[in-house]
C-alpha positions, 0 to 999 in steps of 0.5 A: 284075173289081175292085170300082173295075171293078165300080161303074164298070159299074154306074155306067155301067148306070145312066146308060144306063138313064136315057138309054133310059128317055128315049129318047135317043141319045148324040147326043142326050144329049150335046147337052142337055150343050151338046155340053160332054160328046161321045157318045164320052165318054158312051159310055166313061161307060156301058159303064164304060170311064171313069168320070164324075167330080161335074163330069161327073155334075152336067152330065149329071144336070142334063141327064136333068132328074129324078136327081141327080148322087149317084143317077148316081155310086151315092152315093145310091142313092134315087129322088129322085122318085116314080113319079107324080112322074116320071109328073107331070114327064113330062106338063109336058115333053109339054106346050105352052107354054099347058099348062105355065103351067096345070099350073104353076097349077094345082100353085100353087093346090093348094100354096096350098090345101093350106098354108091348109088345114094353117095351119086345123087348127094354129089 
């Protein structure tokens, strides 16, 4: 296998394992694109038949929600989030429309302490 034929296959590694850890089908994860990438498309992308260009990997990381289109193109290889991050965007996305704007204020209120807080022992 080449090495062009190798990052392809692992590219494709990636982004399905970022889809299954969402539990998301194809259809699924071509709808979150608008339907702009079909599951046929994502499909070819996964198992290293066609390899995604930025355009295609800014839509489907804007899609999955938490990695950038660097991550899925293995130009960077950094999480860009941490496990309680992820474990924090998890929650929000379960939540209701009431749980989000208190989770939201409650992560402003902390942001806010934290600031003064720091602002405090700089003084």
């Amino acid at each position: 296998m080449s090495e062009k034929n190798e990052l392809s296959a692992a590219i494709g590694l990636r982004l399905r394992g970022e889809r299954q850890r969402r539990k998301l089908s194809l259809s699924q994860l071509a709808a979150l694109t608008d339907d702009i990438l079909g599951k046929s498309r994502i499909s070819n992308y996964e198992q290293g038949i066609r390899r995604m260009g930025l355009e295609e990997a800014s839509i489907l990381a804007r899609a999955l929600g938490d990695v950038s289109p660097t991550y899925l193109l293995y130009l960077d290889d950094s999480d860009p989030l941490s496990s309680a991050e992820r474990e924090l965007l998890k929650l929000f996305r379960e939540s209701d429309a009431r749980g989000r704007t208190m989770l939201l204020s409650l992560a402003e209120a902390e942001a806010v302490r934290t600031h003064d807080q720091a602002a405090a022992l700089a003084a």
